[in-house]
Every structure is written in structure tokens, then in C-alpha cells.
C-alpha positions as a Python dict, from the first residue, in 0.01 Angstrom:
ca = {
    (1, 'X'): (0, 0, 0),
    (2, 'X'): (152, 363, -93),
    (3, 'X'): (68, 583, 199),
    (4, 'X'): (-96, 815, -41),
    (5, 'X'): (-376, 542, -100),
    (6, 'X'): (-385, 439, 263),
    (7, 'X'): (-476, 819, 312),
    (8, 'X'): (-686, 863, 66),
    (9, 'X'): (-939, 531, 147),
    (10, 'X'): (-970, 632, 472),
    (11, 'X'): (-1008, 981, 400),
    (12, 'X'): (-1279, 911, 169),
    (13, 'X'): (-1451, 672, 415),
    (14, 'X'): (-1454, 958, 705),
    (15, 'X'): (-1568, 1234, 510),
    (16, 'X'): (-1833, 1037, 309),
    (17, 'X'): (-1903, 727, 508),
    (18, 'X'): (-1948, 978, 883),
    (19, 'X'): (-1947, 1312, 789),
    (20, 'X'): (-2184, 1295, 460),
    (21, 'X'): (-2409, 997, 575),
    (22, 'X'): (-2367, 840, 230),
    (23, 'X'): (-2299, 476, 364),
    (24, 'X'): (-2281, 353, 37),
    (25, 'X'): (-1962, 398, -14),
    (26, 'X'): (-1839, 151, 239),
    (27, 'X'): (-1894, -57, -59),
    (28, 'X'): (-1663, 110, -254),
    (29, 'X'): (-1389, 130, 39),
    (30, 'X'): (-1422, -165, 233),
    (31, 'X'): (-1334, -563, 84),
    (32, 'X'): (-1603, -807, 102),
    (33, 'X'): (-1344, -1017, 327),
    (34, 'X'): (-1240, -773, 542),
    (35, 'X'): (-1089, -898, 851),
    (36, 'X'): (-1239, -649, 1142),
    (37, 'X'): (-1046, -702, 1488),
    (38, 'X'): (-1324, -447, 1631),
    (39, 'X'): (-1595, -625, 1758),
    (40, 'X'): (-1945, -513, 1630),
    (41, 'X'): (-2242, -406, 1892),
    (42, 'X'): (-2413, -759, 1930),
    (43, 'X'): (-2690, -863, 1649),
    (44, 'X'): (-2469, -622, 1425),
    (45, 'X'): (-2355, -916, 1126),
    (46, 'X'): (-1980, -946, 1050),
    (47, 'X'): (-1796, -788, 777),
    (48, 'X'): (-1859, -551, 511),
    (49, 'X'): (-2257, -552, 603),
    (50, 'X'): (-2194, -511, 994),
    (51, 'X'): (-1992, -178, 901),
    (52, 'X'): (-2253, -54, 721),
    (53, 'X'): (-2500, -166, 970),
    (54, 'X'): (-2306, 15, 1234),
    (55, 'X'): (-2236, 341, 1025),
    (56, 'X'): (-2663, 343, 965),
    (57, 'X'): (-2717, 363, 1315),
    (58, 'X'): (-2417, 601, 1433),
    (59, 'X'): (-2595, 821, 1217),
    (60, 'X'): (-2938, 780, 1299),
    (61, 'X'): (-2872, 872, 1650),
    (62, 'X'): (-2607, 1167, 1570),
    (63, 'X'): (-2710, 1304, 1222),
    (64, 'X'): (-2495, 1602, 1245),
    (65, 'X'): (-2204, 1345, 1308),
    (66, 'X'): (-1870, 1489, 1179),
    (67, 'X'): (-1474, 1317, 1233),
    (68, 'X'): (-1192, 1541, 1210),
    (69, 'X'): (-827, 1355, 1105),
    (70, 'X'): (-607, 1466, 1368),
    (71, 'X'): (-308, 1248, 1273),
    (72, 'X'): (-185, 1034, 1056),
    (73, 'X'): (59, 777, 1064),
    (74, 'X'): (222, 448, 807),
    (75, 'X'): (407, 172, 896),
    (76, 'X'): (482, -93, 710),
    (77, 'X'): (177, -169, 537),
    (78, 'X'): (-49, 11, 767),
    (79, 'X'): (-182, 295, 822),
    (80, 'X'): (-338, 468, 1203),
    (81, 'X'): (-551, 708, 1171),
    (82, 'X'): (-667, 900, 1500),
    (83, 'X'): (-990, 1104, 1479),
    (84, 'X'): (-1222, 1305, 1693),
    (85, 'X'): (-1586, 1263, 1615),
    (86, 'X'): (-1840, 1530, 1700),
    (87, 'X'): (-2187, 1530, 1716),
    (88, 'X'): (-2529, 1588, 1874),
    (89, 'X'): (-2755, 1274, 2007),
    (90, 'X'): (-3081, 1326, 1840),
    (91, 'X'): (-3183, 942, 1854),
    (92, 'X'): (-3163, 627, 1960),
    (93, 'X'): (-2823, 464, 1975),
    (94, 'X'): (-2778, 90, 2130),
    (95, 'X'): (-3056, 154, 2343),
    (96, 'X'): (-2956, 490, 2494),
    (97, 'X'): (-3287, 712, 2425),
    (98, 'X'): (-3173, 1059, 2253),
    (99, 'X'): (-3057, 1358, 2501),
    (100, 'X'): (-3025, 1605, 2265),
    (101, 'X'): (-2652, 1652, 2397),
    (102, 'X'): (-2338, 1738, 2216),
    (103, 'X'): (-2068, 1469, 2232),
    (104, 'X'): (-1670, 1497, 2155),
    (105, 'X'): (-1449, 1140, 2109),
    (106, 'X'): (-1136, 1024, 2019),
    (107, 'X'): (-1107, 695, 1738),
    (108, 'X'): (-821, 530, 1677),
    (109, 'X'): (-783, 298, 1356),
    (110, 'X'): (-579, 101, 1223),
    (111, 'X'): (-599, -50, 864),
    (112, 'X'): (-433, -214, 608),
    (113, 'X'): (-526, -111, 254),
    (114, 'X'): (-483, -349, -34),
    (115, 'X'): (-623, -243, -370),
    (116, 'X'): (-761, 68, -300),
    (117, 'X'): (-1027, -112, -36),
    (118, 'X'): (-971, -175, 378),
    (119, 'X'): (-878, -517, 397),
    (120, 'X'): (-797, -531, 799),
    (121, 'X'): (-924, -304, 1050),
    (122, 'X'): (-823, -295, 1443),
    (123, 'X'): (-986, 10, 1621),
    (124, 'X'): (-1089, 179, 1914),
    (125, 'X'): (-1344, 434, 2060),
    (126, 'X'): (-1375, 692, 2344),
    (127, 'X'): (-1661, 502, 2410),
    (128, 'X'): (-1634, 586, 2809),
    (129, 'X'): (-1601, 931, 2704),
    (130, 'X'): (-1922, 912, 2484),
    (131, 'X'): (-2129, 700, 2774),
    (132, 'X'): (-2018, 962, 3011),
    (133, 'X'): (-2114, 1305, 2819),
    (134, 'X'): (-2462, 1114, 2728),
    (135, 'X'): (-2539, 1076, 3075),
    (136, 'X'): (-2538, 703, 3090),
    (137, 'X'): (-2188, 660, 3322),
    (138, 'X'): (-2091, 855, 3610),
    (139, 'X'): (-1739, 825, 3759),
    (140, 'X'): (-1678, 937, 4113),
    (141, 'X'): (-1599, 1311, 4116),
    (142, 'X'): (-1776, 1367, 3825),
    (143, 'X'): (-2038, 1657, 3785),
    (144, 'X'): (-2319, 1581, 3564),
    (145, 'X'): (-2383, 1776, 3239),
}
């Protein structure tokens, strides 16, 4: 993979995929094989289909949903992308009733591109960070928004 197509897949699939809503192209990114180290909300299939399933929901309950590249990084044959995602909960997501708050979270991914599609993908989510600001976890000393 040249870093300059690592970049540009994922680029595509942030801006289009969160930012635009237009989950299609996760076909057009994404192999039909892909080998996803992430594990999928339960009831979410595997694979190409359980991205997109996931990617419909995210933006069902934040439609103004919007990821920012903060860094980039290659090695090898992979590339990490970090991102901060930004939105406002306006629905339902995995059960958590809308609040109508604004959320802020890191994501971390790591891919490995192979034809101009993801073939592997390892990454992680603030997801403490989003529970917190939605109201659904409290840690001790926290205030609640």
C-alpha cells in the first residue's frame, strides 16, 4: 500500500461514510473479506454488512455526526488514523434514548489497505467518554452535564 492510498481510502470513508451519511460507499472502500479485529455491537452481522449496519445507526442517532483527522501515521503496510468525532444525540443509539446533547471522542484505527479497499481493520473508541457526556456513566468526582 503507498501511503498516499492508505490516506486517501480512509479519508474518503470519514468524510463520506461519517461526515456525509452516504454509507454507500463503504462498498466502494471496504473488501467483502475484510478482517475487522473491532468487535461489532451484538446482532450487528460481520464484515462488510456489519460496518454498514453500524455506520446506519451512528448516524441515525447523531445526524450532524462529523470526524476530524487529527493524525496520521504508516508503517509498514499500515496505516493509524486517529480522529475526533463530534456530534449531537438526536436518537436512539444501542438503546440509549436521545438527550439532545453534544458529544466529543477520540477513534483510533488502524488499517491495512490493499487495492484501494480496507482489507484489515483494528480500532478503538472513546466510548467511556461518549457514555459519560450522554449521561449514561458517572465516575466518582464527576459533575453531571
Amino acid at each position: 500500500m503507498s501511503a498516499r492510498m492508505g490516506y486517501s481510502v480512509m479519508r474518503r470513508f470519514l468524510d463520506e461514510g461519517i461526515n456525509r451519511g452516504n454509507v454507500d460507499v463503504v462498498d466502494e472502500v471496504i473488501a467483502p473479506n475484510i478482517v475487522d479485529h473491532e468487535p461489532l455491537p451484538l446482532g450487528f452481522p460481520e464484515g462488510r454488512e456489519g460496518v454498514k449496519h453500524y455506520f446506519r445507526a451512528i448516524r441515525q442517532a447523531f445526524p450532524d455526526l462529523k470526524a476530524t483527522i487529527e493524525d496520521e501515521v504508516t508503517q509498514g503496510d499500515k496505516l493509524v488514523v486517529r480522529s475526533t468525532w463530534r456530534g449531537t444525540h438526536r436518537g436512539d443509539y444501542l438503546g440509549i434514548p436521545a438527550t439532545g446533547k453534544q458529544v466529543d471522542f477520540e477513534v483510533i484505527d488502524i488499517v491495512r489497505v490493499r487495492d484501494g479497499k480496507v482489507v484489515e481493520h483494528w480500532g478503538v473508541g472513546d466510548n467511556l467518554r461518549l457514555l459519560q457526556q450522554l449521561g449514561v456513566v458517572t465516575v466518582p468526582g464527576q459533575t453531571e452535564t
